[in-house]
N, C-alpha and C positions, 0 to 999 in steps of 0.2 A: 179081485173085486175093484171097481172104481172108485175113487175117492171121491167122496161128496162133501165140500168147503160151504156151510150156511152164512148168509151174511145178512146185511139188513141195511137201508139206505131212505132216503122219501124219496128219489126220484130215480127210476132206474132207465137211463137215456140207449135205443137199440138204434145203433146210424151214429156214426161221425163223420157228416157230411153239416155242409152249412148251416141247415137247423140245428141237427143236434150239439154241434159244437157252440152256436149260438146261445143255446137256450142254456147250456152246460156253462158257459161262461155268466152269462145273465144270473143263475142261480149261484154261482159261486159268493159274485156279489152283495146278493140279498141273505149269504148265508145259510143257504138251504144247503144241505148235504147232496150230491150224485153218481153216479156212474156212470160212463159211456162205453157200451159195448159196439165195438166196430170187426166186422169179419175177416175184410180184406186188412192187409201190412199196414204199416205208417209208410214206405214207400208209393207204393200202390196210390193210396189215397193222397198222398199229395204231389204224387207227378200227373195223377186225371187230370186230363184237360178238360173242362167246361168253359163256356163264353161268361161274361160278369160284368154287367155294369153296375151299381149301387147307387139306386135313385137319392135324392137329396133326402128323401123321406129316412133312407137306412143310414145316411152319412148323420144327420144326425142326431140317430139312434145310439151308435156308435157314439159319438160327440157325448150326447146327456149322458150316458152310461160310464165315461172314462177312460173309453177302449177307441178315442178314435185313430191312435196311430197305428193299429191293426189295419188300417186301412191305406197305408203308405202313403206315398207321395205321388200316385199316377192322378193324370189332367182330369181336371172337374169341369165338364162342360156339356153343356146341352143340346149343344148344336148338330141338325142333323142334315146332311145333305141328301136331295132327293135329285136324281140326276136320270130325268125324262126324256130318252133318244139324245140322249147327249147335253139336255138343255139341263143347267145346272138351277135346281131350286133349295133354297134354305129356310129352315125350321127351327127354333127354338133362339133366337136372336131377339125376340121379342124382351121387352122389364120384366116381365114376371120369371121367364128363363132365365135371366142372367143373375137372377137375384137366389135363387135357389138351384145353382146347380151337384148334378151327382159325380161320381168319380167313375172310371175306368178300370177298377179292380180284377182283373182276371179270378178267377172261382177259385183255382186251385192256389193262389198266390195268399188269400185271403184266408182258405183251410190250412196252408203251413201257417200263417199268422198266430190263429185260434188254437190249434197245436200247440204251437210253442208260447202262448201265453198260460193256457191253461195246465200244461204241464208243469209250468213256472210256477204255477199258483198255487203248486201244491194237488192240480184237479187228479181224479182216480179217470185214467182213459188206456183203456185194455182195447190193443189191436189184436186178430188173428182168432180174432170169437168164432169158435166152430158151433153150429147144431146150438142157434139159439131158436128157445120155444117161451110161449109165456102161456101163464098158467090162474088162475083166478081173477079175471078181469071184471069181472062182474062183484067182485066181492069186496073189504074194506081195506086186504093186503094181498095184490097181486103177488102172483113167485114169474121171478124169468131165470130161466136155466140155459146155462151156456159150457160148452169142455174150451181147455185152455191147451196148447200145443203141448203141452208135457202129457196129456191126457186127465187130467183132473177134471172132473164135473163140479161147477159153483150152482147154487142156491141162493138168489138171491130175493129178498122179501122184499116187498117197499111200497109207499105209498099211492106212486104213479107212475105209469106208467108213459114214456112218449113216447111215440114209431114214429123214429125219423131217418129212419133205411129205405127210402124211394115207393115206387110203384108196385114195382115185383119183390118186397121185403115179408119178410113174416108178419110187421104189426097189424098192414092190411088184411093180410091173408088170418090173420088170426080170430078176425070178426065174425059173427057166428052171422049165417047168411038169412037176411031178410031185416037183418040189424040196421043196415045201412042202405043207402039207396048210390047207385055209380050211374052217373052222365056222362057220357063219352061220344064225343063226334072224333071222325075220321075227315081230317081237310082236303082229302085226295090229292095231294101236295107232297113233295119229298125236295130234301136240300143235300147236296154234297158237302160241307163243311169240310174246309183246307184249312190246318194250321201252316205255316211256312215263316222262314225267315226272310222276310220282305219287308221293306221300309213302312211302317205306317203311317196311315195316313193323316193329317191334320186335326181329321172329326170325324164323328160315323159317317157312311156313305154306303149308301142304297142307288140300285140300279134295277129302270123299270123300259119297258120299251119292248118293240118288235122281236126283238133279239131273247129274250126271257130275262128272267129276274138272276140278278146278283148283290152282293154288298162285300164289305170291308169293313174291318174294324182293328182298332189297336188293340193289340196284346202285348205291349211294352213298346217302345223305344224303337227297337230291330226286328220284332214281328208285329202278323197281319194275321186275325182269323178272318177268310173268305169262303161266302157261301155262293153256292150255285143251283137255280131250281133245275130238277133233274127230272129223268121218268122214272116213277117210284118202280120200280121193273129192273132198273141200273143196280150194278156192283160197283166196289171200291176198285177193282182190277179195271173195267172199263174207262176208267178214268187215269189215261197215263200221264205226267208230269207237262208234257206238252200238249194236249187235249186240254188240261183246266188252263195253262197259261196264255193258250188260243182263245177259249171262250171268256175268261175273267178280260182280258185288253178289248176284247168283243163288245160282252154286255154292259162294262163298264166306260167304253169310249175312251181308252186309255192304251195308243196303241204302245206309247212309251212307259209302260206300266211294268217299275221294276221290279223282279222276279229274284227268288231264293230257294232254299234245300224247302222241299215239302217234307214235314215232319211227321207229319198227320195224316190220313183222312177218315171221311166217317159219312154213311147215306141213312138219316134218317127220313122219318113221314111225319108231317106234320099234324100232330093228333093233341087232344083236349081232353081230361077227364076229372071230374070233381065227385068227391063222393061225402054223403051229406047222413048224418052230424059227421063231425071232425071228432065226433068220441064218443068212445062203450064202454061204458062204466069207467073206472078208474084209467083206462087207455087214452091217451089222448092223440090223436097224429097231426103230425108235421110235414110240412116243405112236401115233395112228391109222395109220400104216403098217401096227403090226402087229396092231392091236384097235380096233375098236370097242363102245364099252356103251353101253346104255343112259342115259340122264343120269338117270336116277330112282336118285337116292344120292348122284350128284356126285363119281362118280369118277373120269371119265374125263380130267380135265387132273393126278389125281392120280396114277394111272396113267403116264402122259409125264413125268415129274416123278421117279417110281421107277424107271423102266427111264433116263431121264438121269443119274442118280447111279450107278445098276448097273456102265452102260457106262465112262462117265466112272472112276470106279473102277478096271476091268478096266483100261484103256488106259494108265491113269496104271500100273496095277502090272508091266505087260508094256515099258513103253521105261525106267521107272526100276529094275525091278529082274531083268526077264526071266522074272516068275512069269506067264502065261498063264493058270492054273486059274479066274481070273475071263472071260477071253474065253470058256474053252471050256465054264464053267455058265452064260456070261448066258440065253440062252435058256429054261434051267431054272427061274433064279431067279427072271426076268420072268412065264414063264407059270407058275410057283406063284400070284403075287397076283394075277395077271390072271383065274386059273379064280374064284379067291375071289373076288373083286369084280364077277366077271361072277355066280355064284350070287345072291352078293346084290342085286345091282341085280336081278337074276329075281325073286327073292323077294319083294320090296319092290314090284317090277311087279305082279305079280300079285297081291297082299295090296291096294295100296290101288285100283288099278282094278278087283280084285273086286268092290268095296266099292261101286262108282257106277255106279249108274244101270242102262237098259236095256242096255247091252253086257255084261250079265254074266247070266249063266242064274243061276237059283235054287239052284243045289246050290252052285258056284262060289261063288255070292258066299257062302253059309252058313260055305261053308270059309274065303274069309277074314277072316269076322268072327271066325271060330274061333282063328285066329293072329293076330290084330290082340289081340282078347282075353287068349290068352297070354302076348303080347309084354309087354301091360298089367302083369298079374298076377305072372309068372317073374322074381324075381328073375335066375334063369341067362337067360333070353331077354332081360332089358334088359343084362343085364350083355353079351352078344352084341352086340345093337341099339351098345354104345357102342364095343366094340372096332373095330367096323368103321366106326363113325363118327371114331374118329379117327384111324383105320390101324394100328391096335397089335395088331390081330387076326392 
């Protein structure tokens, strides 16, 4: 017979990814008791590679909260290069950018951070959670049930619940259907994403033009994550070493464009999906649970980051003081910035993949040189372009 271990906690955290490790750190702080259950290894999860910039908005979150040197020492800057047929244009140079800028945090550099702060801490975080379910969401003491590698089955009781285990996670899938409502566009869009060891570059850099869409960005010192708009139809094998390094010197006008071991690759579609409330009863969800964006803007770990502070917040203000008004807006609060940031990454989607090449019909792309223009020219449009760059929108 299996052994069943009961436990009891107020917050039982499903995901140790950005959110949950977030909100798990946040509540440690304010004293609240947790758990985090994670399925995959502690290697696993912190050799994932994900792209990571951290808007000034999270830098300082981080900062008021105590935990900013989880955030390391990589460049804090706003500046974006938009480089149209080769003609170089710059972004985020304006006062209000330079006064508020974000860092350059790789994802997964950020989750060994949070790791090994909160394990420091004393925090309870259990990798290799097999066959977790959650069980009385509706009710005043959820159960989440999870077996542990030696075979043991826990029982754990607890206040609340987060799902912060992604899209395709249980916490979602746990929601009884008709509960919730799911908005989902498909951008008809796909990127090949190269991590490599390639010198990076200065600043972000985006590349728009006849040639199709590409960009660059630093992932430390000695690497570059590079993306390439691709035909959502493509595999990772189509893409051989000399193919991306043809087309990345290509679209980025860079025929001296130095090259290193590709470590990586990855073909996703560029798709959008929010699902509304952000919570069922005692359930609350996080970061990709309850949205996915676009990554054209880099919002989406920034995102998990603001609904972990939300939550964390709320929880902290309901066992020390009995005030709930934060549990029973979070969902409000989360999908105000989530509608906005999900706008803008549209925006930004469609503005610079207008811009390149044959996937864009003629009227289409007129129109987004017409707002690329704008954005140039408008004082109030750059002044836009920076709030959302650094979260303060």
């Amino acid at each position: 017979m299996t052994q069943m271990l009961r436990e009891s906690t107020t917050v039982a955290i499903v995901g140790g990814g950005v959110s949950g490790l977030t909100a798990a750190m946040l509540l440690r702080r304010c004293g609240v008791d947790c758990v985090v259950l994670e399925r995959q290894s502690r290697a696993y999860v912190e050799q994932r590679q994900r792209a990571g910039i951290v808007e000034y908005r999270g830098v300082r979150m981080f900062t008021d909260w105590g935990l900013g040197e989880l955030l390391g020492s990589f460049p804090a800057d706003n500046t974006l290069e938009i480089r149209v047929d080769g003609e170089t244009r710059l972004l985020g140079r304006d006062d209000y950018s330079r006064d508020a800028t974000g860092q350059a945090v790789p994802q997964q550099v950020l989750v060994r951070n949070l790791i090994g702060a909160y394990l420091a801490d004393g925090g309870d975080l259990r990798f290799d959670a097999a066959d977790v379910t959650l069980h009385n969401l509706g009710g005043e003491r959820p159960v989440v049930r999870c077996g542990t590698p030696d075979g043991t089955r826990h029982e754990i009781e607890c206040a609340f619940v987060a799902g912060c285990d992604g899209d395709h996670g249980v916490a979602a899938a746990s929601v009884p259907d008709g509960a919730m409502t799911e908005y989902a566009l498909d951008f008809g869009i796909s990127w090949l994403t190269i991590l490599a060891d390639a010198p990076a570059p200065p600043h972000a850099l985006m590349a728009v033009g006849r040639h199709g869409y590409a960009a660059q960005y630093s992932r430390g010192p000695r690497a570059s994550r590079f993306y390439l708009q691709c035909d959502p139809a493509d595999r990772p094998e189509d893409w051989p070493a000399d193919r991306i390094w043809a087309q990345l010197r290509l679209r980025l006008h860079r025929p001296d464009l130095p090259t290193g071991p590709i470590t990586d690759t990855e073909i996703f579609p560029l798709r959008a999906v929010v699902r509304e409330p952000m919570r069922y009863g005692r359930l609350f969800l996080l970061g990709d649970a309850a949205h996915v964006i676009s990554p054209m803007g880099a919002k989406g770990m920034n995102l998990a980051l603001y609904d972990a502070e939300v939550f964390a917040t709320a929880v902290r203000d309901f066992t020390r003081d009995g005030d709930d008004a934060g549990l029973r807006g979070y969902s409000g609060t989360c999908l105000a910035r989530t509608w906005k940031y999900q706008e803008w990454s549209y925006w930004l989607s469609e503005m610079l993949h207008g811009m390149s090449g044959a996937n864009s019909d003629p009227f289409r792309a007129r129109l987004a040189q017409a707002r690329f223009e704008r954005l140039l020219a408008s004082p109030a449009a750059t002044r836009y372009w920076a709030e959302m760059m650094t979260g303060l929108g």
